[in-house]
BAKOL-437026 format. One line per 2 residues: number of its first residue (from 1); their letters; for each residue x, y, z of C-alpha. Coordinates in nm, 2 decimals, always signed. Layout:
NUM> a> X,Y,Z | ...
REM end
This chain:
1> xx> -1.86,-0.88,-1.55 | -1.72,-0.63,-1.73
3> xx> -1.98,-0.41,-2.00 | -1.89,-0.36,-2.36
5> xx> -1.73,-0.06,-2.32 | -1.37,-0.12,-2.11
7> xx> -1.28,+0.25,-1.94 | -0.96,+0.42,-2.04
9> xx> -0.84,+0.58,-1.76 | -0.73,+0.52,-1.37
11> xx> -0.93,+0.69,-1.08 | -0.83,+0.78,-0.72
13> xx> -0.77,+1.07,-0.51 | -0.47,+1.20,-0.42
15> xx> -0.44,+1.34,-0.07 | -0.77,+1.63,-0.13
17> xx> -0.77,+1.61,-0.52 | -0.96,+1.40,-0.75
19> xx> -0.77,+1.24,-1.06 | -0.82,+1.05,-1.32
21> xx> -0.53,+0.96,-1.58 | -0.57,+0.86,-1.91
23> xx> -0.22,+0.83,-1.98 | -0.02,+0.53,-1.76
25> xx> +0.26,+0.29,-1.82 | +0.23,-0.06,-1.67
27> xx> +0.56,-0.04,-1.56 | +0.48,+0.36,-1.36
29> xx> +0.50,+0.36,-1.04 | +0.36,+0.59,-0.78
31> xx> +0.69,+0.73,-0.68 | +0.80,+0.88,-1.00
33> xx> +0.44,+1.00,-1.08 | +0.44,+1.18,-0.73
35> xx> +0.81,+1.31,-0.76 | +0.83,+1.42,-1.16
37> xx> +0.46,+1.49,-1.23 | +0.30,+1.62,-0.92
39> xx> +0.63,+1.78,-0.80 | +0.55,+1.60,-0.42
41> xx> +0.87,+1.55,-0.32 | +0.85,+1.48,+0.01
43> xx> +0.77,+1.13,-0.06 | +1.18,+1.05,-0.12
45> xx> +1.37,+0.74,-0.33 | +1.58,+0.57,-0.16
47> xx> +1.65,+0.24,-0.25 | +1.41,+0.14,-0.49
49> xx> +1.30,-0.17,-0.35 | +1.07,-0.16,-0.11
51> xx> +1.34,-0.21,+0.17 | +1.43,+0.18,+0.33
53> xx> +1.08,+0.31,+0.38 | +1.17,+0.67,+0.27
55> xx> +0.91,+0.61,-0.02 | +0.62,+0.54,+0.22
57> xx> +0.28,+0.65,+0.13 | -0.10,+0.56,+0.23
59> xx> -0.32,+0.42,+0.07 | -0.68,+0.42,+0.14
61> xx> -0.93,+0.13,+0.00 | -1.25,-0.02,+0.10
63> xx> -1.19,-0.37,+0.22 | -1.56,-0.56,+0.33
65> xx> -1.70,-0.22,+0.29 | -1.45,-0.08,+0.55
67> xx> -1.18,+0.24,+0.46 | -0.84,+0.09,+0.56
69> xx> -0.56,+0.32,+0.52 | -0.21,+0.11,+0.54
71> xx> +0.11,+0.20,+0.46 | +0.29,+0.12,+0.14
73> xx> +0.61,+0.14,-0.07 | +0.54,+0.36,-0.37
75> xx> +0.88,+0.27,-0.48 | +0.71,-0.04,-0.58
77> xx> +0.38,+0.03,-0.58 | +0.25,+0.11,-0.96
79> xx> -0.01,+0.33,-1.06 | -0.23,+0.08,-1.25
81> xx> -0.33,-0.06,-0.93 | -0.45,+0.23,-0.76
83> xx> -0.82,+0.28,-0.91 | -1.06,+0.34,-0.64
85> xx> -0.82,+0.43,-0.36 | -0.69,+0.70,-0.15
87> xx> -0.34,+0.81,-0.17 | -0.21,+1.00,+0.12
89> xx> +0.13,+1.18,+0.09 | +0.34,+1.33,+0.40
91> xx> +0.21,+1.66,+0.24 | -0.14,+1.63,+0.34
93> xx> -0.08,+1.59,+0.71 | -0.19,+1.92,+0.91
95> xx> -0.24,+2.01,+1.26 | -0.49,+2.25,+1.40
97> xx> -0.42,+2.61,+1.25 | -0.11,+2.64,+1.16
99> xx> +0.02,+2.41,+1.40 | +0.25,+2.06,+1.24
101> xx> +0.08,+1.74,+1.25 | +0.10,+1.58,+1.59
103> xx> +0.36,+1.32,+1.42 | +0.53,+1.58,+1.28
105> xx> +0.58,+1.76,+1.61 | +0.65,+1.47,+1.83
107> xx> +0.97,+1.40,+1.56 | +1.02,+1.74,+1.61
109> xx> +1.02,+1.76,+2.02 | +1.20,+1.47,+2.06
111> xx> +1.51,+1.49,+1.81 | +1.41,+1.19,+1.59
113> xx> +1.53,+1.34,+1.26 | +1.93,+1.41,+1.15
115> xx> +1.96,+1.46,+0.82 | +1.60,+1.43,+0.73
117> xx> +1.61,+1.23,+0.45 | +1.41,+0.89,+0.57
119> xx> +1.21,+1.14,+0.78 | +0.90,+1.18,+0.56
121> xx> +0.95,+0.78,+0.59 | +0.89,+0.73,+0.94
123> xx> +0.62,+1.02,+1.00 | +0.41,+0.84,+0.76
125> xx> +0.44,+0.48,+0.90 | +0.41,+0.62,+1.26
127> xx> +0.10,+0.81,+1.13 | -0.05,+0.48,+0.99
129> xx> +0.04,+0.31,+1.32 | -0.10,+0.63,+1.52
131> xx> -0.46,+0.61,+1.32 | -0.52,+0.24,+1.44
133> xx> -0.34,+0.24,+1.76 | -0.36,+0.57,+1.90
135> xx> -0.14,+0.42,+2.22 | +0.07,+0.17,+2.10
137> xx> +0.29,-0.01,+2.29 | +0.70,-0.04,+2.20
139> xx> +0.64,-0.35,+2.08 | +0.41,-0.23,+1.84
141> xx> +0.60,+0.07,+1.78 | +0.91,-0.16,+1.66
143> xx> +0.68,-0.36,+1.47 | +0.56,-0.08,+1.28
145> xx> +0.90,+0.07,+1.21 | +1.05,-0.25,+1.05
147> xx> +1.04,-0.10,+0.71 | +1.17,+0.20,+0.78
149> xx> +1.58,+0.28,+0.76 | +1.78,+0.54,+0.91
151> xx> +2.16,+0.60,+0.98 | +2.15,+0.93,+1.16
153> xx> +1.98,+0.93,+1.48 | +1.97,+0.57,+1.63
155> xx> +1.58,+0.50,+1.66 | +1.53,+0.53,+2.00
157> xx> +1.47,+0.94,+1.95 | +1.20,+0.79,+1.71
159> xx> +1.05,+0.54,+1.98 | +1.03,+0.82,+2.21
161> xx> +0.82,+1.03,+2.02 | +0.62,+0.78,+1.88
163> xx> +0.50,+0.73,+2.26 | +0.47,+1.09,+2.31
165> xx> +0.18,+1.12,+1.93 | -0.12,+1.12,+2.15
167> xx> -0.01,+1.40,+2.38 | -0.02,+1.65,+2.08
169> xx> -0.34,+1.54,+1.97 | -0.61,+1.30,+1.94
171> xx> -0.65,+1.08,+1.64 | -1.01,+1.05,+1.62
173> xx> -1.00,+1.44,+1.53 | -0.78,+1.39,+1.29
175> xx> -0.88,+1.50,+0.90 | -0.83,+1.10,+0.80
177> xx> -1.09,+1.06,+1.07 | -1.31,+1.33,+1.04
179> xx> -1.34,+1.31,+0.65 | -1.36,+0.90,+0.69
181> xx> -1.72,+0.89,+0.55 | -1.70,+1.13,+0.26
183> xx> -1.38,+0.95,+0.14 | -1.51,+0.61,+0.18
185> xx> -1.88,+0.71,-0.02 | -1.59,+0.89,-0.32
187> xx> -1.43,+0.55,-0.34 | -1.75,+0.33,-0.34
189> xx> -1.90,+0.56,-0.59 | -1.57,+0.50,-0.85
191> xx> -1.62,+0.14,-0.86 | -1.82,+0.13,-1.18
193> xx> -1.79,-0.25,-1.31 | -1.61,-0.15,-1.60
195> xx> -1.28,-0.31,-1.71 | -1.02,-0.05,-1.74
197> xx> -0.78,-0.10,-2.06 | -0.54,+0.21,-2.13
199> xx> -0.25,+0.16,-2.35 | -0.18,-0.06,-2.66
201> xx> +0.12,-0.30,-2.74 | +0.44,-0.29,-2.49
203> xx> +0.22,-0.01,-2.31 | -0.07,-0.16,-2.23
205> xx> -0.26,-0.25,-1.85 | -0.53,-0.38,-1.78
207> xx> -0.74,-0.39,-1.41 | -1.05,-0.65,-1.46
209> xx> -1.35,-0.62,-1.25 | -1.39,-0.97,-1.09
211> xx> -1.20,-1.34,-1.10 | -1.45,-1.41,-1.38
213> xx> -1.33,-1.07,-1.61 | -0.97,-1.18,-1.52
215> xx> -1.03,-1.53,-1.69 | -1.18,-1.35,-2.00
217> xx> -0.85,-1.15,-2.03 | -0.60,-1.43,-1.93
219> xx> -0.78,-1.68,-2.26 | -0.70,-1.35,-2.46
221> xx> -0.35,-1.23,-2.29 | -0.23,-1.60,-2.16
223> xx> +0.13,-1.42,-2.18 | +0.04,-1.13,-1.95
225> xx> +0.21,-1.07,-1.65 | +0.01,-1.08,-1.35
227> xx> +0.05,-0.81,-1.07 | -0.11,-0.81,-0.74
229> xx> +0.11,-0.71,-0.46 | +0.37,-0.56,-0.69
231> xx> +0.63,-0.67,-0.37 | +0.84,-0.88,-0.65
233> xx> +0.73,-0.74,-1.00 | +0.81,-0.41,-0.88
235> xx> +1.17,-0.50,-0.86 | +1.15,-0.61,-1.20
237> xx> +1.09,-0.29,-1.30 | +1.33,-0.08,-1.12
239> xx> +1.62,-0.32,-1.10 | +1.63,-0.54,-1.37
241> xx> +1.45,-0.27,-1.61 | +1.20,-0.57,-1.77
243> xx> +0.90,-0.51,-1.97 | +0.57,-0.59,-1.76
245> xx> +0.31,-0.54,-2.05 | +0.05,-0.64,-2.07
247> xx> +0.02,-0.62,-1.72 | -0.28,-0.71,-1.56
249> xx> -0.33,-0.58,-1.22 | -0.56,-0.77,-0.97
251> xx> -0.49,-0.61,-0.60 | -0.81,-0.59,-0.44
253> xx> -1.01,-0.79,-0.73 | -1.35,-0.92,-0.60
255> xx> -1.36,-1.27,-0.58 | -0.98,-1.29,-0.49
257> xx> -0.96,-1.11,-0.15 | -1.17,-1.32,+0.10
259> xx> -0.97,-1.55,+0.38 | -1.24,-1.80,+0.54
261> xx> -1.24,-2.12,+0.79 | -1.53,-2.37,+0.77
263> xx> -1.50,-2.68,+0.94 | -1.13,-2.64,+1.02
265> xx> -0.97,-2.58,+0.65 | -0.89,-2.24,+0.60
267> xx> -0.93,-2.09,+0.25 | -0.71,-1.79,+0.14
269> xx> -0.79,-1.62,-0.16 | -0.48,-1.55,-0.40
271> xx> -0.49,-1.16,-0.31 | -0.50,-1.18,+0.02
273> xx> -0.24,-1.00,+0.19 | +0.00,-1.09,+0.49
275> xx> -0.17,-0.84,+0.69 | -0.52,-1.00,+0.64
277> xx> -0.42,-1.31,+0.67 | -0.21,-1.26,+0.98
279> xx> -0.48,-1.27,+1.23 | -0.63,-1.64,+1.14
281> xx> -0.36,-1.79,+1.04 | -0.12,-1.69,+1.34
283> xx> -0.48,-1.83,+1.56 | -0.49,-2.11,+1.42
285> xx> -0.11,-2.17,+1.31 | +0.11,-1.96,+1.62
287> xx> +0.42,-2.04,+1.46 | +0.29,-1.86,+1.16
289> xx> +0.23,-1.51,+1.31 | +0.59,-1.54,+1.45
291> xx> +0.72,-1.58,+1.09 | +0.48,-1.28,+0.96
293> xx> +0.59,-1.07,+1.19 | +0.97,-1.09,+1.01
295> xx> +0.84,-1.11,+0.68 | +0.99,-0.73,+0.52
297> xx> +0.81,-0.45,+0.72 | +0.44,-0.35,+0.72
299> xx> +0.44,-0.18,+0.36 | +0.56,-0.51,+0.23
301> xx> +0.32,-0.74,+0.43 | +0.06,-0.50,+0.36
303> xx> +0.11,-0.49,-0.01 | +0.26,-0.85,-0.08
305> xx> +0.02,-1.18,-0.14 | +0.04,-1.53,+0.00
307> xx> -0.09,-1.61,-0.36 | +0.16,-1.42,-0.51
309> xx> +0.46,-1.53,-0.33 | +0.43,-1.89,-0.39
311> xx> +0.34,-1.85,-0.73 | +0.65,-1.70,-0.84
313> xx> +0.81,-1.95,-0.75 | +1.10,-1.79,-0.60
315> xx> +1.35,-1.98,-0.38 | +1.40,-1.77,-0.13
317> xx> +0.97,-1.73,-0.08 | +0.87,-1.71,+0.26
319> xx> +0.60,-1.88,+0.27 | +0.62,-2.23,+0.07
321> x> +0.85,-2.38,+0.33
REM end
């Protein structure tokens, strides 16, 4: 539970950097604060949605005490959920020297970029795809570029280099990898089991500590809005311009996060992700993982909830059918 003092401002780091912000909007989302306040531009808007990919970022979190970095749409993605992660922008990758990332280079080598635009885009998912699978295969390859648009090149250029990554370099010398530890201990050390309130009236967010802090607010704020994935709410924001506050954000909340099977019933928790879910229900349920694997690209299934999608009732959900 919470202590009696809530904390007033949201911490993560930002590629090298530590930050902590006082001042945040519920309805701010990564992309703008990246583009207008930290002047990273690589990280581009596109369609605003979560659909293009030229947005895509990493985040870093501790998941069962494990870092996981996963790809993500900061289009869509606000900034009151990001306490006690990593974000990584295209900006922080860096070869040896002064030599491009190994990404970087392949996209280089092997003509995958026109007019450049969705290019940040794909070096980031392919770098997300390169960390875990160092040599993927095409299928994986396609899988992992499903969120990602471009109308220049044709993505075959960008298959061929994402086959060619691990000839430039080797992923387990790469900084994500090297500095794996030091980030993980930063992030475990930020988790405080404080409440975070910043903001008052129709600018006010809240991130509780656990499922039973989240009750406490909910008896206070029963009108709240609820944000966990952010794959729906975010749109919302940027295309139906609607007031989220108070918005309580509760990605990554103890108590909501755990998938289990005993006895053959499995029990997801409500902010669970596609992506964690994926391997026991498409086990135990193939037709499941075949229906995953089409749900948006991996930013969306690695930001959206099973929870979340069937309780906003939309009818065109994926997953209550």
């Amino acid at each position: 539970m919470a202590g009696l003092k809530p904390r007033n401002e949201i911490r993560f780091i930002l590629n090298g950097e530590h930050v902590a912000l006082t001042r945040v909007a519920p309805e701010q989302t990564l992309l703008d604060w990246l583009r207008l306040e930290r002047t990273l531009r690589g990280t581009k808007e596109g369609c605003a949605e979560g659909d293009c990919g030229a947005c895509t970022v990493l985040i870093g979190r501790l998941s069962a005490g494990r870092l996981v970095y996963e790809s993500v749409n900061a289009c869509i993605r606000f900034l009151g959920s990001l306490d006690g992660t990593h974000v990584v922008t295209v900006e922080h990758l860096r070869g040896d020297g002064d030599r491009l990332h190994p990404v970087q280079q392949a996209i280089v080598d092997f003509h995958g970029s026109q007019c450049g635009f969705c290019t940040p885009g794909f070096v980031m998912s392919l770098y997300a795809l390169w960390m875990r699978s160092p040599e993927p295969s095409d299928a994986a390859i396609e899988k992992a570029l499903q969120g990602n648009l471009c109308r220049c090149t044709g993505y075959e250029a960008i298959v061929r280099a994402a086959r060619a990554i691990s000839s430039y370099g080797k992923a387990a010398k790469d900084p994500l990898s090297a500095e794996r530890k030091a980030i993980a201990e930063k992030l475990a050390a930020m988790k405080d089991g404080e409440r975070i309130e910043i903001g008052a009236g129709k600018q006010r967010l809240v991130v509780p500590v656990d499922a039973d802090d989240l009750a406490a607010v909910l008896d206070k704020e029963p009108g709240a809005t609820i944000v966990a994935g952010s794959t729906d709410v975010g749109l919302w924001v940027t295309k139906h311009m609607r007031e989220i506050s108070p918005a309580i954000f509760i990605g990554n909340l103890d108590g909501l996060c755990a998938i289990s099977e005993d006895k053959g019933v499995i029990s997801i928790g409500a902010g669970v992700t596609y992506t964690e879910a994926f391997s026991t229900l498409a086990k135990r349920i193939p037709a499941l993982g075949t229906l995953f694997d089409r749900i948006g690209g991996d930013q969306v299934r690695n930001m959206g909830t099973i929870g979340g999608n069937i309780a906003n009732g939309s009818p065109i959900g994926d997953t209550p059918p």
